[in-house]
C-alpha positions as CSV (number, residue, x, y, z in Angstrom):
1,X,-4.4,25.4,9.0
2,X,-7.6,26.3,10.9
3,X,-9.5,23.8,12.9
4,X,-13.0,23.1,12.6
5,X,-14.5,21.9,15.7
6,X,-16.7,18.9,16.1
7,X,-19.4,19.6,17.9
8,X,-23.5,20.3,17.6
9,X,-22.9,23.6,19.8
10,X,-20.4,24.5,16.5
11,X,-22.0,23.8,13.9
12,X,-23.1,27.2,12.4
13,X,-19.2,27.6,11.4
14,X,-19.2,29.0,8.3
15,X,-16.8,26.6,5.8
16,X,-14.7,28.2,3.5
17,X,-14.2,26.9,-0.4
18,X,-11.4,24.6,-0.6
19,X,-10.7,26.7,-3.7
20,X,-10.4,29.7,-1.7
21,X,-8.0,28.0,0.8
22,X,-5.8,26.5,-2.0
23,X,-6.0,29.7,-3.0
24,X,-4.7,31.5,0.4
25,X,-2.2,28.8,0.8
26,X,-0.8,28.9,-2.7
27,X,-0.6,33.2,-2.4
28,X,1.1,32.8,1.5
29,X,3.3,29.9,0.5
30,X,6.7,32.0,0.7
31,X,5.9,34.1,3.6
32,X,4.1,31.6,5.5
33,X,7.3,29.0,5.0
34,X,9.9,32.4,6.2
35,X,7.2,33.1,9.1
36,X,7.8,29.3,10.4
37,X,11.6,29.6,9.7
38,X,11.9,32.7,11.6
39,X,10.5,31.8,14.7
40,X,11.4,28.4,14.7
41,X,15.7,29.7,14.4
42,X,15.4,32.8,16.1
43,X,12.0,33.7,18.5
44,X,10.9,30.4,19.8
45,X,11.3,29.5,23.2
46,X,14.5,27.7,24.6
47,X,13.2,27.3,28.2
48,X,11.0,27.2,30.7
49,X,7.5,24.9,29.8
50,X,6.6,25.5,26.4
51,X,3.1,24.2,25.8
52,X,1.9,24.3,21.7
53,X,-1.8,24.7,20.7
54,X,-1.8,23.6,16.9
55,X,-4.8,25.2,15.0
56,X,-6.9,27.0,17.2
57,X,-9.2,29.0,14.9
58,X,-11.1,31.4,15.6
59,X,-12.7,30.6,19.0
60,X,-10.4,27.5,20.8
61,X,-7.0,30.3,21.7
62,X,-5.5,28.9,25.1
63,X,-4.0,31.4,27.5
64,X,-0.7,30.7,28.2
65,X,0.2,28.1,24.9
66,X,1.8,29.2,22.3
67,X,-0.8,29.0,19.4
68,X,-0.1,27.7,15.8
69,X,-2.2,28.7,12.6
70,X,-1.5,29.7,9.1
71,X,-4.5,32.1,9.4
72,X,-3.6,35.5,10.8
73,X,-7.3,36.9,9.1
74,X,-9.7,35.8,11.4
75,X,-8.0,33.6,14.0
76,X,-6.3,34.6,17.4
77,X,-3.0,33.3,16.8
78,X,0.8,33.7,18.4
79,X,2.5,32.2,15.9
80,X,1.5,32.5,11.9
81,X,2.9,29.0,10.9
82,X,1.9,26.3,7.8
83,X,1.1,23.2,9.9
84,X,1.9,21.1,6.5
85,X,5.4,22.7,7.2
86,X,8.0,21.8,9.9
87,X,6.5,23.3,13.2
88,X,7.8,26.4,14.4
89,X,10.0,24.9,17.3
90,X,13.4,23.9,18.1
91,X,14.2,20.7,18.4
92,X,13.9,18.6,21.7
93,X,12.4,22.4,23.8
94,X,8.3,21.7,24.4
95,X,7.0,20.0,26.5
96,X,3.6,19.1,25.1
97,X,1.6,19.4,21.8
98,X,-2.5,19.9,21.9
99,X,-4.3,19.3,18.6
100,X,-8.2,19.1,18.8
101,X,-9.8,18.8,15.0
102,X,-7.0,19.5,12.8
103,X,-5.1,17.1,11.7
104,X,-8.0,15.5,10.2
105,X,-7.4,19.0,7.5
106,X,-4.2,18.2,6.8
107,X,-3.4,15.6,3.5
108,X,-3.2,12.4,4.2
109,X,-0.2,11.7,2.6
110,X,1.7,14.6,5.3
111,X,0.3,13.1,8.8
112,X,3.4,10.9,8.9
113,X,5.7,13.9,8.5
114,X,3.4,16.1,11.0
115,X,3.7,13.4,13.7
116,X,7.5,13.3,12.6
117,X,7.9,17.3,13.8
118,X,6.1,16.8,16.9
119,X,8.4,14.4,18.2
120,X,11.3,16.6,16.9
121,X,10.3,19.4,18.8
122,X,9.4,17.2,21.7
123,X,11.7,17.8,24.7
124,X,12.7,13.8,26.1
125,X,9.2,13.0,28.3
126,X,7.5,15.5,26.6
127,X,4.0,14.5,25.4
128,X,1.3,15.1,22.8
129,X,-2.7,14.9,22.8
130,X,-4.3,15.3,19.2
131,X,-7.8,14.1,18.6
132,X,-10.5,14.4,15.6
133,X,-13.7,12.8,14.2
134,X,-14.2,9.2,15.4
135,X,-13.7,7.0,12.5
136,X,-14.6,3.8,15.0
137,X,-17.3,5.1,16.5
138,X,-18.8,6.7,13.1
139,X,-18.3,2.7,12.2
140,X,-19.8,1.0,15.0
141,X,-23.3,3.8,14.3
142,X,-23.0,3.0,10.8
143,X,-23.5,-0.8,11.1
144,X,-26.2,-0.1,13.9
145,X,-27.6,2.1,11.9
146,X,-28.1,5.1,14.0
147,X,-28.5,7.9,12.3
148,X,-29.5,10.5,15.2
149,X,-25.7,10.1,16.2
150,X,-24.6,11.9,13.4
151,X,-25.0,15.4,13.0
152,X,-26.5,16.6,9.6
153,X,-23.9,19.3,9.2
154,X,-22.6,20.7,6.8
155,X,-25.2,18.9,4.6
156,X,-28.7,18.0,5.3
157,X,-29.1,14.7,5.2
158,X,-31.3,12.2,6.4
159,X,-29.8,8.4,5.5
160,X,-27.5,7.0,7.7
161,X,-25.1,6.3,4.9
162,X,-25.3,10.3,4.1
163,X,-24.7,11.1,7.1
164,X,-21.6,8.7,7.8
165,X,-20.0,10.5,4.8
166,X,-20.9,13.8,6.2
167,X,-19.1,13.0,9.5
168,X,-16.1,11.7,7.7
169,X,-15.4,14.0,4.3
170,X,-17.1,17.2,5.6
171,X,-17.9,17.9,1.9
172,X,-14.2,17.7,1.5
173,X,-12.7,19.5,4.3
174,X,-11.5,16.0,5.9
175,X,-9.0,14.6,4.2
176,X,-8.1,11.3,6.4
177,X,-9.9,9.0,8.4
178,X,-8.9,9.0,12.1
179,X,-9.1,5.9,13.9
180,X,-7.9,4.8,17.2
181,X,-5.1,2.4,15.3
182,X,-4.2,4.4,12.8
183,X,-3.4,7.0,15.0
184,X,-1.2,4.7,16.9
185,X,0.5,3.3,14.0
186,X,1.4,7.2,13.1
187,X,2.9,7.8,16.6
188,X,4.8,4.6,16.6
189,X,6.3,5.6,13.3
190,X,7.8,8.5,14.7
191,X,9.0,7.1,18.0
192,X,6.1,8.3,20.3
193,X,5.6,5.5,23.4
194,X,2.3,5.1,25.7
195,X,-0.3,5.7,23.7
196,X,-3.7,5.7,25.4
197,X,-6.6,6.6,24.6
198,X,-8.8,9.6,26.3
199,X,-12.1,10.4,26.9
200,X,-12.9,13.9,25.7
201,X,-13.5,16.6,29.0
202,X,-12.9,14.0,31.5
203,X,-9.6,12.1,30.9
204,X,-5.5,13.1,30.4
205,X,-2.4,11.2,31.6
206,X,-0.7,14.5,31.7
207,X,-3.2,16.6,34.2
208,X,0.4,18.6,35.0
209,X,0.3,20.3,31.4
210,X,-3.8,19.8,30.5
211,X,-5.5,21.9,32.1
212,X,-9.1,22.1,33.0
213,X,-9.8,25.1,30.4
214,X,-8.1,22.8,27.6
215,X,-10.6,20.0,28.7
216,X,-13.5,22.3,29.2
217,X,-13.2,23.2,25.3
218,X,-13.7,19.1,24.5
219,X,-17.5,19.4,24.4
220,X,-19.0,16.3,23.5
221,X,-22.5,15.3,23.4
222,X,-21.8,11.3,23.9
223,X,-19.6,10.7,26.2
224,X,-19.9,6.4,26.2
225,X,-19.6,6.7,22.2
226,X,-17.4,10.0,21.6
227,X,-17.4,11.7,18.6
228,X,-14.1,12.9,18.8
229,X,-11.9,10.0,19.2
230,X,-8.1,11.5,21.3
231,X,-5.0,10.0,22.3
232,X,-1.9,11.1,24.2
233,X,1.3,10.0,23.9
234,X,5.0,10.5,25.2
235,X,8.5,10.8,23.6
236,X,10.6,8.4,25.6
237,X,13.2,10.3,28.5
């Protein structure tokens, strides 16, 4: 699953037919599912600090993580995985998960299961961060009715309303809303304590495992309103 960044500097991202996606996934299904199975039984890391990037794309790869996507065509991957899939890790052996503008790409109807695998793979203490578009924030401009927050990608639009639904549906390419609550309510479900939320660039509870080149990539062009709303949280020791 490739991430699309949110961001005015990344705007000029091409987007890719749904059609053509449902297309690549429904052609890769079998050898992207033995890909995952593979590594996850057989290459993954047992030791050592394992730090997972999930979906960096073309542009976001992190030296030294191990990096997650399902497309091998354009993006600079480690590991060719289907993030709708169990992750490509053994149980209880990393120590953190990153996921900046992805999740928001996968159905609705599989976050619970994605949040799930991430504690599975958690080691005890281990931690995740995972951010996407700011369903509170796009709220909160809505009802002021600031339009000039909202980017007018990938449509042109002028009215706040059009706008709003650009932020949130990306002509289709989001398929949730992400809100600070409902983020928590997914990691409570699967057993995740301590969850905070983070500024983008400047704040992590974890500055052992985030590093300043994983912050660096957080651009954000409101800091006091963010458009990216991010949370860490831990698995309990």
């Amino acid at each position: 699953m490739e991430s699309t960044s949110l961001g005015p500097r990344q705007y000029n991202v091409s987007m890719v037919s749904r059609y053509v996606k449902a297309g690549f996934y429904h052609s890769f299904a079998l050898p992207l599912r033995a890909s995952g199975w593979v590594y996850r039984n057989f290459l993954a890391p047992k030791n050592g600090v394992v730090k997972a990037h999930l979906g960096p794309g073309q542009s976001n790869y992190l030296k030294g993580w191990f990096n997650v996507d399902a497309n091998f065509l354009s993006a600079k991957i480690d590991v060719w995985s289907d993030l709708r899939r169990r992750l490509p890790f053994r149980d209880n052996s990393v120590d953190i998960f990153y996921s900046h503008h992805v999740i928001e790409h996968l159905p609705d109807s599989l976050l619970q299961f994605h949040f799930n695998e991430m504690y599975r793979c958690l080691k005890p203490g281990g931690a995740i961060r995972v951010g996407g578009p700011n369903g509170d924030s796009a709220a909160r401009k809505l009802i002021e009715g600031d339009s000039k927050w909202f980017p007018d990608f990938p449509d042109n639009r002028v009215s706040v309303g059009g706008r709003y639904a650009n932020f949130l549906m990306c002509r289709g390419e989001h398929l949730t809303i992400l809100t600070l609550s409902y983020l928590t309510e997914l990691c409570t479900n699967a057993g995740l304590i301590n969850v905070k939320l983070c500024r983008p660039i400047t704040d992590t509870y974890h500055p052992e495992l985030v590093d300043t080149a994983l912050l660096n990539m957080e651009w954000e062009s409101t800091p006091d309103m963010p458009h990216t709303v991010i949370i860490e949280a831990d698995k309990p020791e």
